[in-house]
C-alpha positions as CSV (number, residue, x, y, z in Angstrom):
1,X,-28.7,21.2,-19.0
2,X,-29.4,21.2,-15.4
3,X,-32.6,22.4,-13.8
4,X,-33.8,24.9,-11.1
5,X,-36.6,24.4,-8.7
6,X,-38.1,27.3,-8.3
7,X,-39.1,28.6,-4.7
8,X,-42.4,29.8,-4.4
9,X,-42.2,31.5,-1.0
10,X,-40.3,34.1,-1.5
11,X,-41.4,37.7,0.2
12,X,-44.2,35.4,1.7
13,X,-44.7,35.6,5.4
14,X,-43.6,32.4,7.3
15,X,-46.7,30.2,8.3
16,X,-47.6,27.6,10.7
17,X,-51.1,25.9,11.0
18,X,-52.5,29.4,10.3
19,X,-50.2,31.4,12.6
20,X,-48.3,34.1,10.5
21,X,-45.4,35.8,11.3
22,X,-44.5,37.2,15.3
23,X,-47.2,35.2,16.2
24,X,-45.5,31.7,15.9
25,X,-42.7,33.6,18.2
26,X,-45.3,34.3,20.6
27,X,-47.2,31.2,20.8
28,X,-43.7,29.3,21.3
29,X,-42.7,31.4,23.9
30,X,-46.0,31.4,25.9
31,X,-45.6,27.7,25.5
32,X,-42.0,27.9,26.9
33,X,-43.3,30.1,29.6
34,X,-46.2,27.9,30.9
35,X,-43.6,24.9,31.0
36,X,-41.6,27.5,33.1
37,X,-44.0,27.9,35.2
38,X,-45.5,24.4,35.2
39,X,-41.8,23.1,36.0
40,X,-41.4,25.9,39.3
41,X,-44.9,24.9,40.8
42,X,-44.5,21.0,40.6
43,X,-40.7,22.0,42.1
44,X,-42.5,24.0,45.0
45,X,-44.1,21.0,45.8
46,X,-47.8,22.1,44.4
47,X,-50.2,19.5,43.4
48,X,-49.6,17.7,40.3
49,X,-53.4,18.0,39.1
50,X,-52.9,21.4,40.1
51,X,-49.6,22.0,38.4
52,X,-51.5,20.1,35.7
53,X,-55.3,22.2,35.8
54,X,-52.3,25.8,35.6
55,X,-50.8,24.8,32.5
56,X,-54.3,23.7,30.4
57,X,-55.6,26.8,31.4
58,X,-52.8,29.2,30.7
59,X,-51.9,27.3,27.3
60,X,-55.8,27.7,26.1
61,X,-55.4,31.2,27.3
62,X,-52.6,31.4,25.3
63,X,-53.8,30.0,22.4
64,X,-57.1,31.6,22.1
65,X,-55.3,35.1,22.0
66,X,-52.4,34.4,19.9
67,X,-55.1,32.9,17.3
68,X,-57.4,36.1,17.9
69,X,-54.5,38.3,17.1
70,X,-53.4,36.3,14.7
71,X,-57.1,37.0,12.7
72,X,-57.3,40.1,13.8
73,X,-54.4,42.0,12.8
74,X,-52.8,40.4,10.5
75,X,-49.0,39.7,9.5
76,X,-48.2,43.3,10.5
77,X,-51.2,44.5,12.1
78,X,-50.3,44.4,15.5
79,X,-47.1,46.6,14.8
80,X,-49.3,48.8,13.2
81,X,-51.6,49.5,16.3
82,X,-49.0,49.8,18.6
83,X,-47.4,52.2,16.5
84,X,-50.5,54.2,16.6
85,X,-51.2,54.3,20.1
86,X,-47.9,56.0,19.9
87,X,-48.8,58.6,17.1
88,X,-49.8,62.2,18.8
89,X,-53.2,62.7,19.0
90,X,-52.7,66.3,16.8
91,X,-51.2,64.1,13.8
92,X,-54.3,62.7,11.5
93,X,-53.2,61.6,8.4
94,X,-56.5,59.6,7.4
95,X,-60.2,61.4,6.9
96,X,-61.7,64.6,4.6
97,X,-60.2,68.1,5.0
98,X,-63.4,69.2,7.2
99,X,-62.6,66.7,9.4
100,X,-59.2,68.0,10.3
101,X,-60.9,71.9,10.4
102,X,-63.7,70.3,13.0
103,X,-61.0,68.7,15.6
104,X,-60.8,69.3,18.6
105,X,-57.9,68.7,20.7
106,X,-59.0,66.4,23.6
107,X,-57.5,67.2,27.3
């Protein structure tokens, strides 16, 4: 008889030190970025310490939002609100039936 390990993570979002999902995409591509731009500035002929003071700022930037985000909205929160922000005003799908007599349409 041979046995099976079983895998425990399946339909289970992936997860890094508490980042879920697009959010490890967009933390490792700030990070990319802000070597980017790190790399163009010393190139330019910029100050290191300055080079240097650019990138801890932009990567605490970066990591305080992608964090707040993260707790925020969730593994599929943040697709959720921007589909929202797309949804016509006129389209309410959520609240009591008085609710939908009482709108008005805002101009």
């Amino acid at each position: 008889m041979s046995s099976y390990h079983i895998n425990k993570g399946i339909n289970k979002p992936v997860e890094f030190k508490g980042l879920k999902a697009q959010y490890l995409v967009y933390f490792a591509a700030g990070l990319l970025g802000i070597f980017l731009a790190f790399t163009i500035l010393y190139i330019l002929g910029v100050n290191l310490y300055g080079c240097t003071a650019v990138a801890i700022g932009a990567t605490s930037l970066l990591f305080h939002f992608v964090f707040k985000w993260n707790r925020v909205y969730g593994e599929h929160g943040f697709m959720k609100n921007a589909a929202a922000r797309r949804r016509p005003n006129y389209l309410i799908n959520q609240g009591k039936f008085l609710r939908v007599l009482r709108y008005k349409k805002k101009r």
